[in-house]
C-alpha positions in Angstrom: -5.6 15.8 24.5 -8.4 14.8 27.0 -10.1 11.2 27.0 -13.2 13.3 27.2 -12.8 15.0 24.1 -15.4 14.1 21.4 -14.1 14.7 17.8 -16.4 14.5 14.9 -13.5 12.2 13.0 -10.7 10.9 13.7 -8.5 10.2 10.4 -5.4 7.0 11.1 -2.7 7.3 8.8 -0.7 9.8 7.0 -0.5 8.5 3.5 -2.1 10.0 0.2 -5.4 8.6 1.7 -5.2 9.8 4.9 -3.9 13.6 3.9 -6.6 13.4 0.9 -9.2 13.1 3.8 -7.5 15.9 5.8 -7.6 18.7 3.4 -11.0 17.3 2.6 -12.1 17.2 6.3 -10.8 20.7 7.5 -12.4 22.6 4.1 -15.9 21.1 5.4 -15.1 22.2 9.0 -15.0 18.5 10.8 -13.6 18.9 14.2 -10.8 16.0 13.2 -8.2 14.5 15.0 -5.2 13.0 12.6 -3.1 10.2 13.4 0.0 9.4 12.0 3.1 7.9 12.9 5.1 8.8 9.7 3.7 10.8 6.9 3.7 9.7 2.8 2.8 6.0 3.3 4.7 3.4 1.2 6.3 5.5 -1.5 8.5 7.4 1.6 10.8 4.9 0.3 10.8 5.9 -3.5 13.5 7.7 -4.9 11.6 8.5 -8.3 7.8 8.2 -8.3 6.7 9.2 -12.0 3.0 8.7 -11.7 1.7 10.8 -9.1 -1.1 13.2 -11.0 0.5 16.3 -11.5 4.2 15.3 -10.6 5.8 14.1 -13.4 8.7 13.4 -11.2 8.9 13.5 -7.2 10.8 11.4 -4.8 8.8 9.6 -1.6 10.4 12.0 1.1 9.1 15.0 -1.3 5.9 13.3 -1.8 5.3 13.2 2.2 7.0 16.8 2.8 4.5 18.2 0.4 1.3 16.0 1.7 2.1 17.2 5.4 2.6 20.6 4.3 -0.7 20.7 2.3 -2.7 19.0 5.3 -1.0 22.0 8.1 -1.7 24.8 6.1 -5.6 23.7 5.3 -5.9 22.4 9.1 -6.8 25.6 10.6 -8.5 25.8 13.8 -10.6 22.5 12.6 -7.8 19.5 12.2 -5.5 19.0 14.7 -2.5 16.7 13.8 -0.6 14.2 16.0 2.5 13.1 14.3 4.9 10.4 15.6 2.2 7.9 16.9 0.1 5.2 16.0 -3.5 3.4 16.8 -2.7 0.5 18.9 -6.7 -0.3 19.1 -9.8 0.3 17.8 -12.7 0.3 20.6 -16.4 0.4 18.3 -19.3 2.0 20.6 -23.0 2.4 19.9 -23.1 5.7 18.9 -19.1 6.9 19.2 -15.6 5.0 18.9 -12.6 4.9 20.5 -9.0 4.9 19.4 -5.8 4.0 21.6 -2.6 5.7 20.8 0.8 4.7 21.1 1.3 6.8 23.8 -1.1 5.7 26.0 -4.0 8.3 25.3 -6.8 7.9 23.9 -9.5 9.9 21.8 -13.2 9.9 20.8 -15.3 10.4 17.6 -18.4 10.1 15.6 -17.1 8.8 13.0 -14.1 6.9 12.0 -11.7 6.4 8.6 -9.2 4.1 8.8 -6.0 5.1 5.9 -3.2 3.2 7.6 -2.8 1.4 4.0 0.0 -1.9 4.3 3.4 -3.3 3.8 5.0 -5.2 1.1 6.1 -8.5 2.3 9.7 -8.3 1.9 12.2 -11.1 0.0 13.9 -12.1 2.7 16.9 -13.7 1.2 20.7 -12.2 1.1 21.1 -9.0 -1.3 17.5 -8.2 -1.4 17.7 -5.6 1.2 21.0 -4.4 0.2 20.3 -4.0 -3.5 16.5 -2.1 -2.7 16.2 0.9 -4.9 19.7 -0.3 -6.5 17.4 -2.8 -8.5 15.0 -4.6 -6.4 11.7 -3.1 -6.2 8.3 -3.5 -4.9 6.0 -1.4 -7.2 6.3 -2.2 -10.9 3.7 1.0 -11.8 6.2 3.4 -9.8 9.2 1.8 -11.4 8.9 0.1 -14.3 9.7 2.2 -17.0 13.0 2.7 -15.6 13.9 -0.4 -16.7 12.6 -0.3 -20.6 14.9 -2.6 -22.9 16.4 -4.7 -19.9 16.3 -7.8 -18.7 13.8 -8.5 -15.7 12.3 -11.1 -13.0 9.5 -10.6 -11.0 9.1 -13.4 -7.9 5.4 -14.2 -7.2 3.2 -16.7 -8.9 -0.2 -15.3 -7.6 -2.6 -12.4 -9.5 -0.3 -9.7 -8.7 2.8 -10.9 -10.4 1.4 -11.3 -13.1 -0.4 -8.4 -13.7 3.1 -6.9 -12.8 4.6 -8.9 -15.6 2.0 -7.8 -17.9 3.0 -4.1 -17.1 6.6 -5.0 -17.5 6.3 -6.2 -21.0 4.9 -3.1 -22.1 8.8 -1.7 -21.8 11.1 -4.2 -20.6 13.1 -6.1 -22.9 12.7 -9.7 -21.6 10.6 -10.8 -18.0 11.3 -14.0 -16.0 8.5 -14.7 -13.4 9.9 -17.0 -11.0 7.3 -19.1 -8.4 8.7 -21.3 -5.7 5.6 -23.7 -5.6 4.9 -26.2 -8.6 1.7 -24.4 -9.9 1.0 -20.9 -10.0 -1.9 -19.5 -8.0 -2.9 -17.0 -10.6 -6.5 -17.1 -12.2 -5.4 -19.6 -15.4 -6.8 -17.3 -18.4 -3.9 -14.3 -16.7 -1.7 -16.9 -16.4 -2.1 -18.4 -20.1 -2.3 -14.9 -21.4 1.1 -13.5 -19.9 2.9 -16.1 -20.8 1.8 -16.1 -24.5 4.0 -13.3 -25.2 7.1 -13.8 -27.2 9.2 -11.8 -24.4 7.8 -13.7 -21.3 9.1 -16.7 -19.5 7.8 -18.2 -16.4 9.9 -21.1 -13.6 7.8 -22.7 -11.3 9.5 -24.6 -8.7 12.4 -21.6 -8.2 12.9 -20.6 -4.7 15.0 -17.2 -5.1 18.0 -17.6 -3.0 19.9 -14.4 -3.3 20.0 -11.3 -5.4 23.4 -10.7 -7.1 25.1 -7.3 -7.7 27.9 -4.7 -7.5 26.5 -1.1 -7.3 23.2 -2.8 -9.0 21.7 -5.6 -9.8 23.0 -7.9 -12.3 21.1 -11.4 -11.5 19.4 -13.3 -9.1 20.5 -17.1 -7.8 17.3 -19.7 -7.5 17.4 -23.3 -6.5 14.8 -25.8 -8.4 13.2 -27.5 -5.9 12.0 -30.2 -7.9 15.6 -31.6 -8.7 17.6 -29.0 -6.1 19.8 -27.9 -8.5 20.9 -24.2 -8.4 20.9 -21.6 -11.2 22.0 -17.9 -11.7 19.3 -15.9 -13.6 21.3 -12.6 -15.3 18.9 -9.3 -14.9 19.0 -5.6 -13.6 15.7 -5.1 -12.7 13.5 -7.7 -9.3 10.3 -6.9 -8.8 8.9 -8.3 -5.9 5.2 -10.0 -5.6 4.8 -11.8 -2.6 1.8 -10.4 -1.0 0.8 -7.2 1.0 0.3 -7.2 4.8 -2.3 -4.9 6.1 -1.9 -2.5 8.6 -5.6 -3.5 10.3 -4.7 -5.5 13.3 -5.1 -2.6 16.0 -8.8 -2.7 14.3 -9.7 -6.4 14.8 -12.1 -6.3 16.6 -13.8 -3.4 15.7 -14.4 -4.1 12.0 -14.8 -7.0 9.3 -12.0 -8.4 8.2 -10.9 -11.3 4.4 -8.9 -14.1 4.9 -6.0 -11.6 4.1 -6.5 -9.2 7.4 -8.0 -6.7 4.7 -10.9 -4.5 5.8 -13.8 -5.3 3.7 -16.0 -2.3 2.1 -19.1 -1.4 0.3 -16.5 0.7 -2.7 -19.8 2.8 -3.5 -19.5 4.7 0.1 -15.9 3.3 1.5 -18.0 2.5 4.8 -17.2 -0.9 6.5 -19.9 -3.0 8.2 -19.8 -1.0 11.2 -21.8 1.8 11.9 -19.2 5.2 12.2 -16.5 3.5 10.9 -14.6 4.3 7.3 -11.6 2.8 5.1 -9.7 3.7 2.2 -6.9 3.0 0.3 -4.2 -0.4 0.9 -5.9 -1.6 3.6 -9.0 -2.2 2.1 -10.1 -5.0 -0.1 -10.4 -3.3 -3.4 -8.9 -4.5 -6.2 -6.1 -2.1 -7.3 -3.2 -0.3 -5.0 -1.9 2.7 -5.8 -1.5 6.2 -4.2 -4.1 8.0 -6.9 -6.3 5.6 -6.1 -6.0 5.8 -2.1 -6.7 9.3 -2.6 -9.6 9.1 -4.3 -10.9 6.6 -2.4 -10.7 8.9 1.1 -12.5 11.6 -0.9 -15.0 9.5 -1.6 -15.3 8.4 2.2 -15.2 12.1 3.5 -17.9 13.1 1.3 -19.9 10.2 2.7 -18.7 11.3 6.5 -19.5 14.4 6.0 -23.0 13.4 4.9 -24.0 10.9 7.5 -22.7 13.5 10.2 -24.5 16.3 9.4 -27.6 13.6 8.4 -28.0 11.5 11.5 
C-alpha cells in the first residue's frame, strides 16, 4: 500500500457497521480501503445472538465469518481489505485525511467513516471473567430471554441499567439492581418507574465483590458499604452495566469528542463536525447500541458519502 495512494474512503472497523458500509461502498464503486483488526465487533464473543434481522439464531464467530464473507465477495476490484490491523491515528487535512496503521503505514482519502464501535467495561472482581457466557453477561437484548423465570442482578445504577432491568422484567422472574454509590445516577422518573414493579428490587450502597458458581452462576457476593457488612445474593443470571469505553482515542484529535470519549454526530447525515469525516454505530453518541442499529447507521453515512463525493 503506497503513502501516496488516494482512496475515495477509508472504512475503520469490521463490525456490522463497518461491513454494512462495505457492501454499501463497493456496490456504488468507492475506491475504499477497509480497516480492521478483527472482524464482527462485540458480539465475536456471543455464543447465541437471537436478534440479528434475519438470524433467528447465530453465534458471534458465525456472525463475523458471515459479515467478512459478505464484504470479500461484494469487494471486487473496488474495496480492498486489510485485516489484522488497527488505526493508531487519525491525521484531518483540508481537503483529504490521513490514517496511521498499526503497522506503520499509512493511507489517504476523501472521505472518512469511523465504525470501530467500543468496549464494555468489564466487572473486575473474582468469577466474573470465569463465569462470562456461563452467566455473566454484557448485553441484556442479546441474552435476556435466556434467562425467562429466573432469578437476576444487573450491576449499574446509571440509565443503562435500568433500562436493562426494564427489559429483564419483561421475562425474568425476579431482578436485583445492585449500585455501589448511595444514589443512583439514573434520570429519577426511570428510576421510580423500574422500581415500581412488583418483581424489581434495587441496593444502593452494594459494591459486588465476586460472582459465585460451579458450571454457572448461582449468586453473587456484595459488601454494603454503608455498614460494611457482606451479603450473598442467590441468582443465575449478571448482567453487567457499568459503562462503555469507546474505541475513538486514535481519532482525538481529528474529530469532536462528549465527556465520554464518544464521537458526537448530526444522526440525520452520521457526519461529525469535521469536514470528510463519518461515524456510525458504538462509538458515536446516539442513544441506543445495538448491531441492527450500527448497521443502519453506516448505511445511512455511505449514502451521505457517496453524495458529498460525487457532489463536491
Amino acid at each position: 500500500m503506497s503513502n501516496q495512494e488516494l482512496y475515495d474512503l477509508i472504512i475503520i472497523g469490521g463490525g456490522p457497521g463497518g461491513a454494512s458500509a462495505g457492501v454499501y461502498a463497493s456496490r456504488k464503486q468507492l475506491k475504499t480501503l477497509l480497516v480492521t483488526p478483527e472482524w464482527g465487533g462485540q458480539s465475536i464473543v456471543s455464543p447465541d445472538i437471537q436478534n440479528w434481522i434475519g438470524s433467528p439464531h447465530i453465534s458471534g464467530a458465525d456472525l463475523a465469518e458471515s459479515l467478512k464473507t459478505h464484504v470479500e465477495t461484494y469487494a471486487g476490484e473496488h474495496v480492498t481489505i486489510k485485516s489484522g490491523v488497527s488505526a493508531t491515528n487519525l491525521s484531518k487535512g483540508e481537503r483529504e485525511h490521513t490514517v496511521t496503521l498499526s503497522n506503520g503505514e499509512t493511507a489517504t482519502a476523501r472521505a472518512i467513516l469511523i465504525t470501530t464501535g467500543s468496549q464494555r467495561r468489564r466487572l473486575g472482581v473474582p468469577g466474573a471473567d470465569e463465569f462470562e457466557h456461563k452467566g455473566v453477561t454484557y448485553c441484556a437484548s442479546c441474552d435476556g430471554p435466556i434467562f425467562a423465570a429466573q432469578d437476576v442482578a444487573v450491576i449499574g445504577g446509571g440509565n443503562a441499567g435500568f433500562e436493562t432491568a426494564a427489559q429483564l422484567l419483561a421475562y425474568a422472574k425476579s431482578v436485583t439492581l445492585l449500585h455501589r454509590n448511595p444514589e443512583y445516577k439514573a434520570d429519577p422518573v426511570t428510576v421510580e418507574r423500574v422500581l415500581a414493579h412488583e418483581n424489581m428490587t434495587g441496593i444502593t450502597n452494594a459494591e459486588t465483590t465476586a460472582v459465585l458458581g460451579e458450571q454457572m452462576v448461582n449468586g453473587l457476593s456484595y459488601t454494603d458499604t454503608a455498614t460494611g457488612e457482606s451479603h450473598t445474593l442467590p441468582v443465575t443470571g449478571v448482567f453487567v452495566e457499568i459503562g462503555m469505553i469507546p474505541t475513538t482515542d486514535f481519532a482525538a484529535e481529528a474529530v469532536e469528542r462528549d465527556e465520554l470519549k464518544r464521537i458526537t454526530i448530526d444522526p440525520w447525515t452520521q457526519k461529525t463536525g469535521t469536514p470528510g469525516i463519518w461515524a456510525a454505530g458504538d462509538c458515536t453518541n446516539v442513544r441506543y447500541h445495538q448491531n441492527n442499529i450500527s448497521a443502519g447507521d453506516a448505511v445511512r453515512a455511505l449514502e451521505d458519502i457517496y453524495v458529498t463525493l460525487k457532489t463536491t
